[in-house]
N, CA, C and O atoms as CSV, one atom per row, in Angstrom:
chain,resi,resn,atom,element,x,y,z
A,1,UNK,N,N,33.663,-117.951,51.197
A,1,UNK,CA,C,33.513,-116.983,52.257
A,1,UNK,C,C,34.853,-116.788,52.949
A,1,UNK,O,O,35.602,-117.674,53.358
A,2,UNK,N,N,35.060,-115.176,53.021
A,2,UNK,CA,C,36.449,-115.339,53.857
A,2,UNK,C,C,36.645,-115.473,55.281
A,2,UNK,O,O,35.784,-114.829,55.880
A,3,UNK,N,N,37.224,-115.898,55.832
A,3,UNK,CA,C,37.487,-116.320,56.973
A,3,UNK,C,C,37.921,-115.319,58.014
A,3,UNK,O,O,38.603,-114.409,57.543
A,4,UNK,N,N,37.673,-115.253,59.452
A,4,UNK,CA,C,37.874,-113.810,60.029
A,4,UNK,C,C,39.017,-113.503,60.024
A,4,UNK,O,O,39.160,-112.339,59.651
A,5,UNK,N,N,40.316,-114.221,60.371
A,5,UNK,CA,C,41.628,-114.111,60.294
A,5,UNK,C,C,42.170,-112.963,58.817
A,5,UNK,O,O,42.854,-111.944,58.907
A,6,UNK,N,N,41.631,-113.529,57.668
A,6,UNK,CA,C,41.494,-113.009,56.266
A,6,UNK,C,C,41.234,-111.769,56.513
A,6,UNK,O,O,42.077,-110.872,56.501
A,7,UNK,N,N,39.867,-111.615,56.792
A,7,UNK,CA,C,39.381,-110.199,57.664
A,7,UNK,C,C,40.450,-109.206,58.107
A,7,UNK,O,O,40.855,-108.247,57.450
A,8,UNK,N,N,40.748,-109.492,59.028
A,8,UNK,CA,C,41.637,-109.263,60.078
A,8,UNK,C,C,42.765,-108.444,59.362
A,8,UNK,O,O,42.985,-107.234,59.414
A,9,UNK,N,N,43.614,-109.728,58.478
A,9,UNK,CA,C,44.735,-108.866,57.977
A,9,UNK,C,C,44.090,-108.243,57.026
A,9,UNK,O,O,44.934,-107.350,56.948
A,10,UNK,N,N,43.150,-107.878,56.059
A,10,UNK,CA,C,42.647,-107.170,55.233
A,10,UNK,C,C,42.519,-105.738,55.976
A,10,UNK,O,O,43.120,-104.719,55.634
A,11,UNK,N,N,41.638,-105.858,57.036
A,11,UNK,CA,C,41.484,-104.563,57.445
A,11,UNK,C,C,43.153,-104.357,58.180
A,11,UNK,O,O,43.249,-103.148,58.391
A,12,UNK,N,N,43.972,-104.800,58.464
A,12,UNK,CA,C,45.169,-103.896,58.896
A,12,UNK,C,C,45.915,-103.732,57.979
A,12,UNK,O,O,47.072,-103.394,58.229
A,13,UNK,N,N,45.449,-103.937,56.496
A,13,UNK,CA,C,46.724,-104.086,55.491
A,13,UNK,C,C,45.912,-102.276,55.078
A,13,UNK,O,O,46.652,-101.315,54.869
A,14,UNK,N,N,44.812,-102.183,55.047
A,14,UNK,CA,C,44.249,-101.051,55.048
A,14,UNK,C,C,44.349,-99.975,55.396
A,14,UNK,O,O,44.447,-98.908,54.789
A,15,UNK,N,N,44.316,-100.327,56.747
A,15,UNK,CA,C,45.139,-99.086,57.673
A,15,UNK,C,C,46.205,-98.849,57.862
A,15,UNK,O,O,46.421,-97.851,58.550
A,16,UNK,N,N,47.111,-99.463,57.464
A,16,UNK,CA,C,48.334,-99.377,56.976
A,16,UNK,C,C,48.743,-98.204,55.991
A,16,UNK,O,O,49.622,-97.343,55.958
A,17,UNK,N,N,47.467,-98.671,55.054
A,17,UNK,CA,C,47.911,-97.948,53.365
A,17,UNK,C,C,47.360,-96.387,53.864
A,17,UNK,O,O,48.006,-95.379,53.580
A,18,UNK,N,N,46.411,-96.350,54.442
A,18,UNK,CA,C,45.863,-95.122,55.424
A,18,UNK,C,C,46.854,-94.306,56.084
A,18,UNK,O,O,47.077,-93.132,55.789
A,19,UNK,N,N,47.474,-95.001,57.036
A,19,UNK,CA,C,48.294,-94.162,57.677
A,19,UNK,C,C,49.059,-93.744,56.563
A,19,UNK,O,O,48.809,-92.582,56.241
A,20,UNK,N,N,50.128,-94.458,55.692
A,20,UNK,CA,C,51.057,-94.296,55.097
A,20,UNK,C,C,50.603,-92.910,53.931
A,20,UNK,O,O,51.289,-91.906,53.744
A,21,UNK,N,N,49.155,-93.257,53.211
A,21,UNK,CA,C,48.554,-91.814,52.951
A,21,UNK,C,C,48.886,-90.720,53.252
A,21,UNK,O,O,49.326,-89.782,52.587
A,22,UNK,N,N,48.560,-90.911,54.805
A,22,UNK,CA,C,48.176,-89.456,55.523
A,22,UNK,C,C,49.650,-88.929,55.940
A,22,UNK,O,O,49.848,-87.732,56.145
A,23,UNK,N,N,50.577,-89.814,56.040
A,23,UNK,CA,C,52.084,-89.382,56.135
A,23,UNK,C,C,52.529,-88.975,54.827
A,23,UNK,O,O,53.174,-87.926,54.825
A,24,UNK,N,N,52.404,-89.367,54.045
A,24,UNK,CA,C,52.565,-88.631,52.619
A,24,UNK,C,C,52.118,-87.186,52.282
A,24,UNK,O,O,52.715,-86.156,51.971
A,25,UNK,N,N,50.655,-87.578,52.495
A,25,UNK,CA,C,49.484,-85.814,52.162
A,25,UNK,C,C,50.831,-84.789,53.703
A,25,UNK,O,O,51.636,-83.949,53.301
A,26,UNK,N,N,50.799,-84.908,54.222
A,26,UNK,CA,C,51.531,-84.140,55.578
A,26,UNK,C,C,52.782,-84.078,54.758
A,26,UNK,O,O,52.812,-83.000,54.165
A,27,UNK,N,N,53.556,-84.631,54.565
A,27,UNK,CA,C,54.640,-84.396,54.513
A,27,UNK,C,C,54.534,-83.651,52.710
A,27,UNK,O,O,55.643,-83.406,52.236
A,28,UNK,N,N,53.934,-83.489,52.257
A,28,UNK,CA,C,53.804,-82.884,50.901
A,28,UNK,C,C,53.179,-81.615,51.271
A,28,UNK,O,O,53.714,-80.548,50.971
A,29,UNK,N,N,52.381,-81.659,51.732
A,29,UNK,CA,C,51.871,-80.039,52.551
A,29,UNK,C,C,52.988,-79.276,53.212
A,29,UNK,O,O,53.156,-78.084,52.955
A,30,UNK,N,N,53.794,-79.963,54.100
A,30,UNK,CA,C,54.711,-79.383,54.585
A,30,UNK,C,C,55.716,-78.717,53.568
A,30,UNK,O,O,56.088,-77.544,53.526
A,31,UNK,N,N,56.005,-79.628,52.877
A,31,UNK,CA,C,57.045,-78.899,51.505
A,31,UNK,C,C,56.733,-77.922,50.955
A,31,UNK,O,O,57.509,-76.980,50.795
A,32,UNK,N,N,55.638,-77.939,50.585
A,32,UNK,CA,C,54.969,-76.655,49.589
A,32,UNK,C,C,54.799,-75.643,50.755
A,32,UNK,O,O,55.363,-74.550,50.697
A,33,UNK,N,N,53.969,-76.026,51.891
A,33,UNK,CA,C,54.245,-74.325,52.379
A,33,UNK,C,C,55.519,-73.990,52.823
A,33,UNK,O,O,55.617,-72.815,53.177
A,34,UNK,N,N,56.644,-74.746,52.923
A,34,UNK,CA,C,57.684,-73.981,52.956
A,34,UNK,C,C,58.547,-73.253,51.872
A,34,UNK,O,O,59.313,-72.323,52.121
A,35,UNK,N,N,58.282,-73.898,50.409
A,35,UNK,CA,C,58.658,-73.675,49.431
A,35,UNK,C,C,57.790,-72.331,48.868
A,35,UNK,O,O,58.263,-71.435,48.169
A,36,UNK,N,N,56.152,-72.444,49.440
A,36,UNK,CA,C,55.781,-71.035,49.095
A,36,UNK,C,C,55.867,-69.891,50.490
A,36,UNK,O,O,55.090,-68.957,50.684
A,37,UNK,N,N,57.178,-70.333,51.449
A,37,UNK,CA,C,57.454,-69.515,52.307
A,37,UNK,C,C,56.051,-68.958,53.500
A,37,UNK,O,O,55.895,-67.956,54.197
A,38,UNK,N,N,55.236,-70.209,53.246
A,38,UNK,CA,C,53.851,-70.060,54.071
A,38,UNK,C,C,54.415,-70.410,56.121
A,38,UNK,O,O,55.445,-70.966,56.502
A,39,UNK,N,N,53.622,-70.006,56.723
A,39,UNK,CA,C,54.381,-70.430,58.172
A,39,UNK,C,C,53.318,-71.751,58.034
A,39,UNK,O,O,52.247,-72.009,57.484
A,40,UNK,N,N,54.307,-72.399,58.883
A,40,UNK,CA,C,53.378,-74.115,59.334
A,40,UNK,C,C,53.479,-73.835,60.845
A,40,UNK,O,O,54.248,-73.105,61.470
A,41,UNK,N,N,51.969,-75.031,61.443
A,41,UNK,CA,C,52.019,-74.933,62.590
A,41,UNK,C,C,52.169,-76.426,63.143
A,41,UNK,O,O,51.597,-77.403,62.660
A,42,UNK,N,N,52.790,-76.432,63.928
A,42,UNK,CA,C,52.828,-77.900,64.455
A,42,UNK,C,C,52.337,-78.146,65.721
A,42,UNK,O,O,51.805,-77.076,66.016
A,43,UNK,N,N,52.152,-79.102,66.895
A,43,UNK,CA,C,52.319,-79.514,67.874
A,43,UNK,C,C,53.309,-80.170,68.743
A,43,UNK,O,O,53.673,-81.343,68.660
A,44,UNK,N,N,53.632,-79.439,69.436
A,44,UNK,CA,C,55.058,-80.040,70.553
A,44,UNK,C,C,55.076,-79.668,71.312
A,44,UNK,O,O,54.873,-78.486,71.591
A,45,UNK,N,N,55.433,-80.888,72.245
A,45,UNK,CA,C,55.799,-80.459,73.658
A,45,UNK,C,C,54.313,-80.239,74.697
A,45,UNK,O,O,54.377,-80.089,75.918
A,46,UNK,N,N,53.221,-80.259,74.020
A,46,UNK,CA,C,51.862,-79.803,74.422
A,46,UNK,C,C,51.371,-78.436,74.342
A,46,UNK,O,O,50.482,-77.850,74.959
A,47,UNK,N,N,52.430,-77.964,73.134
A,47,UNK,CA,C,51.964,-76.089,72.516
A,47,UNK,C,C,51.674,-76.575,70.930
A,47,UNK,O,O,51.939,-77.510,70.175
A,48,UNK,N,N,51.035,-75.449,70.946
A,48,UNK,CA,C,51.019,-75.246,68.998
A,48,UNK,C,C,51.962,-74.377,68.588
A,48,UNK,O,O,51.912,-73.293,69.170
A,49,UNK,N,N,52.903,-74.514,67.681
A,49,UNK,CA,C,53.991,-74.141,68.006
A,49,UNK,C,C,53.895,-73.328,66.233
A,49,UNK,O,O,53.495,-74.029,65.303
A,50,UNK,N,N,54.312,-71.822,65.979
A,50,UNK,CA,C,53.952,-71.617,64.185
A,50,UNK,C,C,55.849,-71.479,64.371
A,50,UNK,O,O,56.645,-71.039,65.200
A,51,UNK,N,N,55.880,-72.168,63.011
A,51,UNK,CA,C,57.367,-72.028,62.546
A,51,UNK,C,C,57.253,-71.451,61.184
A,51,UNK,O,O,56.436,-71.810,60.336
A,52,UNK,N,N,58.316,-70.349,61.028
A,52,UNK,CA,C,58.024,-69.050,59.958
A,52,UNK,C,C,58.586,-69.438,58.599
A,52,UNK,O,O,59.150,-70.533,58.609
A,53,UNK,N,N,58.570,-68.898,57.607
A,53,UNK,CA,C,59.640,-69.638,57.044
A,53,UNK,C,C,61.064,-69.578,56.935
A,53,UNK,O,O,61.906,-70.356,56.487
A,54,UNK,N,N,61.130,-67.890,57.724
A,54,UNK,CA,C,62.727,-67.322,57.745
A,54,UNK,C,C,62.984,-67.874,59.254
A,54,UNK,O,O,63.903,-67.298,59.836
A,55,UNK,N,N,62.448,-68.700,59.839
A,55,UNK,CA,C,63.171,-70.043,60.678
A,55,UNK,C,C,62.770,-69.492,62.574
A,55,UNK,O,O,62.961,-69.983,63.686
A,56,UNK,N,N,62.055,-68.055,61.943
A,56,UNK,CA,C,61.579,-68.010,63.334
A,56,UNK,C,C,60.438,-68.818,64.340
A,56,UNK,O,O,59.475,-69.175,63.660
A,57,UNK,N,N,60.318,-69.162,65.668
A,57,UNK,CA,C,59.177,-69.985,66.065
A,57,UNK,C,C,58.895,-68.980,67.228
A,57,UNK,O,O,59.612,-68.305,67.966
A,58,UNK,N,N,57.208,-69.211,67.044
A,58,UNK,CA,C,56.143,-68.510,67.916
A,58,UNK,C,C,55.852,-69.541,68.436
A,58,UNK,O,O,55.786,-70.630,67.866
A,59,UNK,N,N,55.496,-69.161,70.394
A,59,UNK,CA,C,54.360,-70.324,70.716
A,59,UNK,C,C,52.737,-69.687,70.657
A,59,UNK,O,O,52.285,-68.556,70.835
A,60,UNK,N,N,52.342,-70.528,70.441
A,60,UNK,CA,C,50.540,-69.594,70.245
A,60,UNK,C,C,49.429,-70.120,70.939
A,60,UNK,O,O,48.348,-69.535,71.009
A,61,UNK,N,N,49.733,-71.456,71.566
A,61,UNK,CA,C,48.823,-71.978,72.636
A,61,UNK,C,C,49.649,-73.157,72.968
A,61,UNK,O,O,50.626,-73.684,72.437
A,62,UNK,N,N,48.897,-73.414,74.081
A,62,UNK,CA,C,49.485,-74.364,75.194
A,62,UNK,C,C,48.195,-75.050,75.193
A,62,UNK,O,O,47.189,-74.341,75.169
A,63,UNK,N,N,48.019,-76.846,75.224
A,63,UNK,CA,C,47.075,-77.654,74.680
A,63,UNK,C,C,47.137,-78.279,76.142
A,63,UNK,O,O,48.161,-78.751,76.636
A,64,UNK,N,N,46.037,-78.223,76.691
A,64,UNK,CA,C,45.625,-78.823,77.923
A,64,UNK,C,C,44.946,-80.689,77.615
A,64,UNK,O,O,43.828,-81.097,77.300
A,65,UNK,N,N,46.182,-81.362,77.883
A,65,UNK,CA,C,45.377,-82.774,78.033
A,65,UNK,C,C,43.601,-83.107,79.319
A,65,UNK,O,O,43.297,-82.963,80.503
A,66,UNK,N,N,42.952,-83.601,77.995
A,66,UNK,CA,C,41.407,-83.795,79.105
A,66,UNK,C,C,41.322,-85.118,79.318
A,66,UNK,O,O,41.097,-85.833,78.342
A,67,UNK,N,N,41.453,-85.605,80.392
A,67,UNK,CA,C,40.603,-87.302,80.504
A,67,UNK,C,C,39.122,-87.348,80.260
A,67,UNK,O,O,38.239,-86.578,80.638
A,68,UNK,N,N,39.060,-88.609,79.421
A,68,UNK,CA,C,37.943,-88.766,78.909
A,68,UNK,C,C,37.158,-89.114,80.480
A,68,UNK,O,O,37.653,-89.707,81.438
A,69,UNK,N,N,35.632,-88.457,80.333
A,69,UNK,CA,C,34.950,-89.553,81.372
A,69,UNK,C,C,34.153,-90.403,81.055
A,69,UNK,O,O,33.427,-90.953,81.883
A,70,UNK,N,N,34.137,-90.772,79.306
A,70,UNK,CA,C,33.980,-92.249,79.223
A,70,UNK,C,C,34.620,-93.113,79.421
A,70,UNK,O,O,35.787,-92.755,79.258
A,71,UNK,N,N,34.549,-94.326,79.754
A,71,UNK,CA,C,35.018,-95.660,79.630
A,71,UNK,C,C,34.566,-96.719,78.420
A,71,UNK,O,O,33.756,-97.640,78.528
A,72,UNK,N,N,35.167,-96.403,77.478
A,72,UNK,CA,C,35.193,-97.251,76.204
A,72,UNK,C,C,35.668,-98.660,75.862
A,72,UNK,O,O,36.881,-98.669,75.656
A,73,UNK,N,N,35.048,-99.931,75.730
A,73,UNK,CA,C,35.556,-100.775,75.479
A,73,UNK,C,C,35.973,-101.637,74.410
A,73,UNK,O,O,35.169,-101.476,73.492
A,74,UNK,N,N,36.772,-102.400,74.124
A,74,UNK,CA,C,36.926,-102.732,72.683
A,74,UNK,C,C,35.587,-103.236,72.212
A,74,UNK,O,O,34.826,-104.084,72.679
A,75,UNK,N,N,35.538,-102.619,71.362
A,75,UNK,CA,C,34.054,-103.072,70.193
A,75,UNK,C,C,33.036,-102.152,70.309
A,75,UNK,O,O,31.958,-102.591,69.910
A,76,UNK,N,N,33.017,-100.793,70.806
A,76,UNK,CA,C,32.121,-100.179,71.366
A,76,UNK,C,C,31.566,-99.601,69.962
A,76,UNK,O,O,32.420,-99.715,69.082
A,77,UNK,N,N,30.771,-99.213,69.670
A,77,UNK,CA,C,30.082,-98.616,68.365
A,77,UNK,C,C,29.736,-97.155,68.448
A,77,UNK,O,O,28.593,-96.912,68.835
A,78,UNK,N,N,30.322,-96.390,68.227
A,78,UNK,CA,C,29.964,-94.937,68.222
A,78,UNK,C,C,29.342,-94.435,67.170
A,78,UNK,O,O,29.605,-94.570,65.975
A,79,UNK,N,N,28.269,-93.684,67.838
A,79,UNK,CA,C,27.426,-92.487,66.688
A,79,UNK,C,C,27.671,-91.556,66.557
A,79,UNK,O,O,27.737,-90.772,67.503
A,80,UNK,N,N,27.978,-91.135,65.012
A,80,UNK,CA,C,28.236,-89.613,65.072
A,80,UNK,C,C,27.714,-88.959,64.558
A,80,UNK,O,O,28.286,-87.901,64.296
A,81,UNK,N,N,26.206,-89.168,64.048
A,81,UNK,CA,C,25.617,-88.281,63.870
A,81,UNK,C,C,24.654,-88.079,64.748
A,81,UNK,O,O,24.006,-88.893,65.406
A,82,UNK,N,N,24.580,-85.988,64.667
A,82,UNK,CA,C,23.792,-85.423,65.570
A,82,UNK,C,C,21.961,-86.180,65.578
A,82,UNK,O,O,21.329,-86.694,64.655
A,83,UNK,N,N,21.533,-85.910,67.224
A,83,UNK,CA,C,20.525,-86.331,67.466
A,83,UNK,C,C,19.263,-85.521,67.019
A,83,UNK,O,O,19.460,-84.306,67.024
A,84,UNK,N,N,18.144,-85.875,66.673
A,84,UNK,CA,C,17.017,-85.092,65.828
A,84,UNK,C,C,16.914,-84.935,64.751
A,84,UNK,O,O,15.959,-84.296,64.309
């Protein structure tokens, strides 16, 4: 039986390989739509910001930070599927 510690680094060696994924898939998306001259949109600064491919930038919204009015604590268990 493995031990929780074992656990532990198992699941962060995981999320690791996860993040590192999802920085890959992004950064390969990004290439190709610039290579097929597609506009990308990013986030900065707290706008969505489209960058063209002939190097022009639009702002197209301004992203309003919301405080949560939950209070979540470590270990909390969330449901996400709809009720009924």
């Amino acid at each position: 039986m493995a031990s929780t510690t074992d656990k532990r680094k198992e699941s962060l060696e995981e999320r690791r390989r996860l993040i590192q994924a999802a920085r890959n898939a992004s950064a390969r998306a990004y290439r190709i739509s610039k290579a097929l001259d597609l506009p990308v949109q990013v986030i900065k600064d707290g706008q969505i910001i489209e960058k063209s491919a002939d190097g022009s930038v639009k702002s197209i919204k301004t992203i309003q930070r919301v405080k949560s009015k939950m209070n979540l604590k470590k270990g909390t268990v969330l449901c996400l599927k709809p009720k009924g």
